[in-house]
C-alpha positions in Angstrom: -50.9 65.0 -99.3 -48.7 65.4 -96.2 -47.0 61.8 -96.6 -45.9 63.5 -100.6 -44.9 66.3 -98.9 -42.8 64.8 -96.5 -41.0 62.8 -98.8 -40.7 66.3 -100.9 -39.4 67.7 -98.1 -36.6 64.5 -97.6 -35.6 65.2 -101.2 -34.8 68.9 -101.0 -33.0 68.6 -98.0 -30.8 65.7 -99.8 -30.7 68.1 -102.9 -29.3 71.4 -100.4 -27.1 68.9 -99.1 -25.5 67.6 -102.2 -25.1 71.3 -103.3 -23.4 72.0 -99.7 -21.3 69.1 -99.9 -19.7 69.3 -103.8 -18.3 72.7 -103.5 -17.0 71.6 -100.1 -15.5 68.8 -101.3 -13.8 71.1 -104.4 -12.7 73.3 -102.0 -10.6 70.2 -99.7 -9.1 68.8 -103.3 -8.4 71.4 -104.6 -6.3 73.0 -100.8 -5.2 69.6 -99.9 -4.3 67.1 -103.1 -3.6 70.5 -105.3 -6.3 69.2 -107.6 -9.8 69.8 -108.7 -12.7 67.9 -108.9 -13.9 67.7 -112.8 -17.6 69.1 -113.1 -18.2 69.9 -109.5 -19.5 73.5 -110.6 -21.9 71.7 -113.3 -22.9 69.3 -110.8 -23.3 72.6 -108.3 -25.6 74.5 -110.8 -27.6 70.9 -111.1 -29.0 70.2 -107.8 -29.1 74.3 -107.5 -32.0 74.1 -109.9 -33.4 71.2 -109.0 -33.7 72.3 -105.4 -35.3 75.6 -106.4 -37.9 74.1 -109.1 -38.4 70.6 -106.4 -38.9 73.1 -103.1 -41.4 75.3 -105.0 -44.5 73.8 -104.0 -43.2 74.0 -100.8 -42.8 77.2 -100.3 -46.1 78.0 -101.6 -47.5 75.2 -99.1 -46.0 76.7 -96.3 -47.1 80.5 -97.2 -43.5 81.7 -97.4 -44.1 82.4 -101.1 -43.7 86.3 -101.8 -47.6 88.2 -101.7 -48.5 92.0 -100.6 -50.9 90.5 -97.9 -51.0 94.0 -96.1 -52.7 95.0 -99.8 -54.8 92.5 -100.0 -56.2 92.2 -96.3 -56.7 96.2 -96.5 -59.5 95.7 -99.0 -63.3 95.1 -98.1 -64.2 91.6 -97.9 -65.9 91.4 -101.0 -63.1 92.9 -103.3 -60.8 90.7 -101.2 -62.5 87.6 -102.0 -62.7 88.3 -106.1 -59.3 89.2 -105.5 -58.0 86.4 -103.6 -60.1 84.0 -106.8 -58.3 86.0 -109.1 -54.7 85.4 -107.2 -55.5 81.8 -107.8 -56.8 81.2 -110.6 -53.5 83.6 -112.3 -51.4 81.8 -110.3 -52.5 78.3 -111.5 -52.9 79.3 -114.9 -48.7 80.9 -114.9 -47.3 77.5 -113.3 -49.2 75.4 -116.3 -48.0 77.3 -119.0 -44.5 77.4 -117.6 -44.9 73.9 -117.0 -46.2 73.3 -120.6 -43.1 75.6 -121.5 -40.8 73.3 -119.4 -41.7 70.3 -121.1 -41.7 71.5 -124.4 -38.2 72.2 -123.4 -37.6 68.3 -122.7 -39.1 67.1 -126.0 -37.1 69.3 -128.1 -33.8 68.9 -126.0 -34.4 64.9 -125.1 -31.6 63.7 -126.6 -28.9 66.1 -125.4 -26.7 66.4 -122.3 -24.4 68.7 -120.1 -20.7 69.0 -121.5 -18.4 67.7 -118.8 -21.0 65.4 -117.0 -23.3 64.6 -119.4 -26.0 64.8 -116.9 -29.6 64.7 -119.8 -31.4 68.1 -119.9 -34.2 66.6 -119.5 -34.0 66.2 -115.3 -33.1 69.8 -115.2 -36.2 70.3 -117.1 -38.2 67.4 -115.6 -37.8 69.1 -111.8 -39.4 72.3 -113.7 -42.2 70.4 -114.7 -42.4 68.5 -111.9 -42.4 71.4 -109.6 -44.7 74.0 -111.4 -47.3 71.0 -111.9 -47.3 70.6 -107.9 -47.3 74.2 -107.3 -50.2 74.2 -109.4 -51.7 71.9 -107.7 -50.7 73.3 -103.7 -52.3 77.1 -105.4 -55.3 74.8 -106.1 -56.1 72.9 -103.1 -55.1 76.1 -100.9 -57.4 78.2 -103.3 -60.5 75.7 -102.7 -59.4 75.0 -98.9 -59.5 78.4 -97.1 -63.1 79.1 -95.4 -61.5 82.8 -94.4 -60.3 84.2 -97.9 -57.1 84.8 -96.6 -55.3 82.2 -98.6 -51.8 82.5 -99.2 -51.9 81.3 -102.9 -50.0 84.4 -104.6 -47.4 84.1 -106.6 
């Protein structure tokens, strides 16, 4: 899982770097030729929400996902543990069905495409998919993995 997440981790910093770079690059054109680049905001908004949907499972990976820990490691251990079960299994359960919604989203709008780059709605979508299904998959292994039912697995 690490060598997946390190390539993960290659791809969303390529992905923040695209999305630095194009406005930058609208910004010079458009000060020094007088000119604009065609689609840069499209292309902008692109690699915005594939960053957010690819870095997701990160997030979760690395605990920096948003929780009320103080809440949760307030309670007795027993109500903790149901709890933290119940933090996993809701948060599992929410990534698949917006997954499942995501890709229900790709078969309907296969065909079709942005307006100035023509960029297929289906890799916004697929990063959705893509993403949720790992999240899914990090709230899993972190849900199974923790011996001290303090697992970070909320959403």
């Amino acid at each position: 899982m690490r060598y997946g997440q390190k390539w993960l981790e290659i791809f969303c910093a390529l992905l923040l770097a695209g999305m630095i770079l194009v406005p930058f690059l609208q910004v010079l054109s458009r000060d020094l030729l007088g000119t604009s680049i065609p689609g840069s905001g499209e292309l902008t908004r692109f690699l915005l929400i594939c960053l957010v949907f690819s870095s997701y499972p990160l997030v979760i990976a690395s605990g920096e996902n948003i929780q009320m820990a103080e809440l949760r490691d307030s309670l007795p251990v027993m109500p903790r543990r149901w709890l933290n079960r119940l933090i996993m299994v809701a948060s599992i359960i929410i990534c698949l069905f917006v997954a499942y919604s995501a890709a229900t989203t790709v078969q309907t709008n296969f065909n079709r495409a942005t307006p100035v780059l023509k960029i297929p709605y289906w890799i916004f979508f697929g990063t959705t998919v893509l993403g949720l299904l790992g999240a899914a998959l990090v709230h899993l292994v972190q849900g199974t993995s923790t011996t001290d039912n303090k697992s970070d697995s909320g959403v």
